[in-house]
N, C-alpha and C positions, 0 to 999 in steps of 0.2 A: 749072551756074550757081548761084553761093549768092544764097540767098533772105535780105532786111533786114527786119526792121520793128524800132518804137519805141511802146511803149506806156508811158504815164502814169499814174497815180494818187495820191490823197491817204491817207495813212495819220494815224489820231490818235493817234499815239504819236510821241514825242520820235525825232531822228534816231537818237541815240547809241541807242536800243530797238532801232529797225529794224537797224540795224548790228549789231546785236546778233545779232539772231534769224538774219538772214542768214548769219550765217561761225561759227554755230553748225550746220555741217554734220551732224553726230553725231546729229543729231537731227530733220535732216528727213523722215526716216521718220515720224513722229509725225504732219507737218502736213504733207508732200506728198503729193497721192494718188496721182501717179503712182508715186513713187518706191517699190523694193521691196527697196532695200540700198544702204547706204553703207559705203565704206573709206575712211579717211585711209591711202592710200600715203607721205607724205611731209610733214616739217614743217619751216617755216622757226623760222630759229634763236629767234622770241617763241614758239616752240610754236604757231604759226596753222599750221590747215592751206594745206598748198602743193598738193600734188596729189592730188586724191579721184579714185574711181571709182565709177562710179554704174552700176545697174542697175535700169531705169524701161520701163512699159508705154511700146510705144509702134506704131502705126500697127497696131493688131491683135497684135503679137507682145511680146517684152522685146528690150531693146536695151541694150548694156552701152557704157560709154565713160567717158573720164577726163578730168578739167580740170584744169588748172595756174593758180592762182589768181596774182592778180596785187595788193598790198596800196600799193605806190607812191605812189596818191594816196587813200589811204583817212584819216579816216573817210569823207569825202564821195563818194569811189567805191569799187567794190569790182571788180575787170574779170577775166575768163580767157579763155584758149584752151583748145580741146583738144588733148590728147594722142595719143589715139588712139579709135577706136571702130569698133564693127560697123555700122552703118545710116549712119553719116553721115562725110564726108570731113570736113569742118570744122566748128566750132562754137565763135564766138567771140561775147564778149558783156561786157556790165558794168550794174550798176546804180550807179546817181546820187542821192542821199540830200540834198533841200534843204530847208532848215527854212522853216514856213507859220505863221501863225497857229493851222492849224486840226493843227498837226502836222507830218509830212514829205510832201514831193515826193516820190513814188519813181517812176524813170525808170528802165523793163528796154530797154535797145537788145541786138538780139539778131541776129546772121547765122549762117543754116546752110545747109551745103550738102550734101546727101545721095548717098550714093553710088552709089543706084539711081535713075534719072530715073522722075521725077512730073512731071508736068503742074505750069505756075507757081500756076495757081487753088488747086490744094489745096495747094500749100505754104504760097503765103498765107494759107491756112486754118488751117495745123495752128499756122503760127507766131504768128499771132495768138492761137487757143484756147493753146496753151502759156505767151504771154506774161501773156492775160486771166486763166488760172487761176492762176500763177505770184503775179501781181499778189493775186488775193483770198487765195489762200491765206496769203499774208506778210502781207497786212492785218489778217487775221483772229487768227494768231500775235501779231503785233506787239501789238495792241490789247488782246489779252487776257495781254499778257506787260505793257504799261503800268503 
């Protein structure tokens, strides 16, 4: 059963920043701690990447898996599925980029569904910790890329 949630935050950076920082994949090794390698496997024809593969700690071990980005309604969203992966069946999601006085809205809606069964509590768990760090760590990029 895939696990939802949706977390929030305010970023002080312009959306077009956040936009930014986000689909500059190449580079989230820099600012995500999880993350321990990026590949752009594929690019759509503006040169965005289309489908990365990632390799990120994850539940005690590394977990490797790939996203198919989805650019449609961008700037204001940014959305993917996966492709394929070791630890988890599905893994779909997007963020939502809405301009604030104080800066952007960034909205991570996030469903995964793993393909080892866990208990629903600690899924809730992990997906939140992943969505909350997700959140600070683009905050913290974004602001300082401002």
């Amino acid at each position: 059963m895939a696990q939802r949630a949706t977390e929030s935050m305010t970023v002080g950076a312009p959306p077009e920043v956040v936009y930014a920082v986000v689909t500059d994949v190449e580079h989230y090794t820099e600012w995500v701690s999880d993350l321990k390698k990026v590949e752009v496997l594929e690019r759509d024809a503006q040169g965005r990447p289309l489908e990365v593969e990632y390799r990120a700690a994850a539940f005690g071990r590394s977990t490797t898996y790939a996203l198919r980005y989805d650019y449609s309604h961008a700037p204001e969203v940014l959305s993917w599925i996966q492709t394929h992966g070791d630890l988890t069946a599905s893994l779909e999601g997007k963020y939502r980029f809405e301009p604030t006085p104080e800066g952007t809205l960034v909205t991570y809606d996030l469903e995964v569904e793993l393909l080892v069964p866990i208990p629903s509590f600690i899924k809730s768990r992990a997906a939140y910790r992943i969505q909350t760090q997700a959140l600070r760590e683009l905050k913290a990029r974004a602001e300082r890329q401002a």
